[in-house]
Each structure stands twice: as structure tokens, then as C-alpha cells.
N, C-alpha and C positions, 0 to 999 in steps of 0.2 A: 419449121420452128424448132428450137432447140433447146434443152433441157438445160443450158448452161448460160451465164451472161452473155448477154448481145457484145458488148466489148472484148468479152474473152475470146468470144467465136470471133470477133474482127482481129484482134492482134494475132489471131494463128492463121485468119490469112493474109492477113500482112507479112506473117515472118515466111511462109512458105510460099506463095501465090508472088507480089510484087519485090519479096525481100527489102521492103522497106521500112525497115528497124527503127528510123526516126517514129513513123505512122506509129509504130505499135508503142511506143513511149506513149505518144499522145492518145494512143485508144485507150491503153487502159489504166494509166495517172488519173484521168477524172472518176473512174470507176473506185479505184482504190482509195483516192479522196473522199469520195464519198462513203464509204465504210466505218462506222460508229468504233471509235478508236480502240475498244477491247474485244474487237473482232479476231476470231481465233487465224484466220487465215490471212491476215493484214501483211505478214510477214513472206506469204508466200507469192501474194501479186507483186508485190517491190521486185522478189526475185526474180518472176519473169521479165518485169519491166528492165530489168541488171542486165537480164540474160541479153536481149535486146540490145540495148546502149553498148554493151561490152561488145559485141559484132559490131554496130557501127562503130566507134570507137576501133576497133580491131582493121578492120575491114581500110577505112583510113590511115592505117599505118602508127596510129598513136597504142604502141603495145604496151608502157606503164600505167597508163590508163586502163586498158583493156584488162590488165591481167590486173590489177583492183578490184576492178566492177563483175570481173568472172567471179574470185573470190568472195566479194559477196553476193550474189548469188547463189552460188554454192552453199554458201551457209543458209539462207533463207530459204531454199528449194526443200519442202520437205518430202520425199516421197510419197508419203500417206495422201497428204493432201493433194499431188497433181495427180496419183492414182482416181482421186475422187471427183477431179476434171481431165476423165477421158484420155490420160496421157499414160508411160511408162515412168513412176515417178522416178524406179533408181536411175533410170540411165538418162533421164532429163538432168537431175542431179550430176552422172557422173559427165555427162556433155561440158557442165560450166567447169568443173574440177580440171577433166582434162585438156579442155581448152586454155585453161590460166597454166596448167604445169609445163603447155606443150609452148605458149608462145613465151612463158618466163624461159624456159634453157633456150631457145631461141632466137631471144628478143626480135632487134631490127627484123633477120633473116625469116622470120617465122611467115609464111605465105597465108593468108586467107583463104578460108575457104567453105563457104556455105553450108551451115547445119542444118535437118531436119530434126523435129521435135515426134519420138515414137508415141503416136495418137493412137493408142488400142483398144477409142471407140469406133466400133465402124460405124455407127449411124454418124458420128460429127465426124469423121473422114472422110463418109462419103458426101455430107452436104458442103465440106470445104473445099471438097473436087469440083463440084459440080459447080460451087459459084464460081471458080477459076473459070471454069471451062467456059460459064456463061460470058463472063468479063473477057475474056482472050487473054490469059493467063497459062502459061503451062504451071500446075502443080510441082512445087519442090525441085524446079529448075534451077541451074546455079545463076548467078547476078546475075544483073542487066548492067552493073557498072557505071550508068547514066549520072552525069554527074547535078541532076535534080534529085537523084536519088543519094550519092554520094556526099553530097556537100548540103545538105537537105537546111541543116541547122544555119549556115551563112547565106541561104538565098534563098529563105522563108521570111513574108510578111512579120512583122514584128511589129506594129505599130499596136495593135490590140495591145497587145504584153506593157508596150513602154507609155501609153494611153493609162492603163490600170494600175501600173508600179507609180507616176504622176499621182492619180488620185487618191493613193494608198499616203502617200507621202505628205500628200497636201492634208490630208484626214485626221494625220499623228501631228503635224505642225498644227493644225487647229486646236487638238481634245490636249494638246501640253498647254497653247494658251489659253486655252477656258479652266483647266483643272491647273496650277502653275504647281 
């Protein structure tokens, strides 16, 4: 068990274990939604979730994208706070900074290439080993490139989403005709 959110622990082994940067969007979005909106660290799960999307997005070849979603991140990462989850906050920090400076002078040409996030708790490093290890995972190995993995956002289910945006829609057409 671990001293930190169960989704936080999932989206680091998502980013480090399967490099599956869509997963870790969706691990920890509903965590961060859930968060009572004058939560002082609101600001810094977005960034990880940035961090994330900016590699997939990156990783894809979409670099003006990339180097957006770096840059905020960067702004949203505050050290203090990922110090307080287990991490190295300045250099989580300088990872998204220097990831947007290196693939902006580079654009198109700018190669991907897998980051690790410096976790300088060893008890959550060592339990995020050890689930790889369980799962047949190498730890903080570079892609798998799998294009389930790559293309994650066009060849995932979607009916849930467009199921719930229908009845979202149908709800606001109803409460306009009843209140005109």
C-alpha cells in the first residue's frame, strides 16, 4: 500500500512500465476531477496529466502540439509540490521545459524519445518495480511502439463518451424547454 493516490501510483506506472501516456491521461483526469476546485494542488495533477499527452502527442509526430502542452506543464509543475509526491520536483519541471525548447528549435526533425520521471522515494520506486516486474514489464524501458499504444486515441472504444455527450445534450434540450 502506498502512502500516495492509487491513480497517482497508476499513471507512473503507466508512464514508466507500459509508456502508455493515453492510460495515464485517463488514470489520473478522474482523480483530478474529483478534487474540490480550491484544491491547492489542482494545478499540478493537470501538469502531470500535460506531461503525459505532450509525449503522446510528441511521440506521434504532432510537435506544435507537443511543444504547447510541454509548455503548460511547465508552468503548472511546481516543484514543491511533486517533491511532496515522491518525485525530484525541479527536474520533473525542467524535463517538460526542456522537452518544449528542444523539440521547438527542432520541430518536424526533433526525434522522440522516452523520459523517465526522477522518483526519489524509494519505497514508491521500489513498489513501482516490482509491479512491472510482476506484470512482465521491464521498468523505464524505452517504447514498445505498438501501434495500440500509439494510435491509442483513434482505436479506443468510444461509445461510452458519445452514449453520455447524447444524453448530456438531450438533458440541456429538455431543462431549455421546460425553463424557455
Amino acid at each position: 500500500m502506498s502512502a500516495y493516490p492509487e491513480p497517482y501510483v497508476d499513471y507512473l506506472f503507466e508512464f514508466h512500465a507500459t509508456r502508455d501516456y493515453f492510460e495515464c491521461h485517463e488514470r489520473l483526469e478522474e482523480y483530478w476531477k474529483s478534487l474540490p476546485l480550491r484544491d491547492p494542488d489542482r494545478d499540478v495533477w493537470v501538469g502531470l496529466i500535460q506531461l503525459a499527452v505532450a509525449l503522446y502527442h510528441h511521440r506521434r509526430g504532432n510537435a506544435a502540439g507537443a511543444v504547447k502542452i510541454y509548455r503548460g506543464a511547465a508552468a503548472r509543475l511546481r516543484p514543491e509540490t511533486l517533491d511532496r509526491l515522491g518525485l525530484d520536483g525541479a527536474a520533473v519541471q525542467e524535463i517538460a521545459a526542456e522537452s518544449a525548447r528542444r523539440l521547438e528549435a527542432a520541430g518536424r526533425e526533433a526525434v522522440y524519445r522516452a523520459v523517465n520521471l526522477p522518483i526519489r522515494d524509494g519505497e514508491l520506486l521500489k513498489l513501482l518495480q516490482e509491479r512491472a516486474r510482476r506484470q512482465g514489464f521491464a521498468w523505464g524501458a524505452d517504447d514498445p511502439l505498438e501501434e495500440s499504444i500509439v494510435r491509442r486515441h483513434a482505436l479506443r472504444d468510444r461509445s461510452d463518451v458519445i452514449e453520455a455527450r447524447a444524453r448530456a445534450a438531450a438533458e440541456r434540450t429538455a431543462a431549455r424547454r421546460r425553463d424557455p
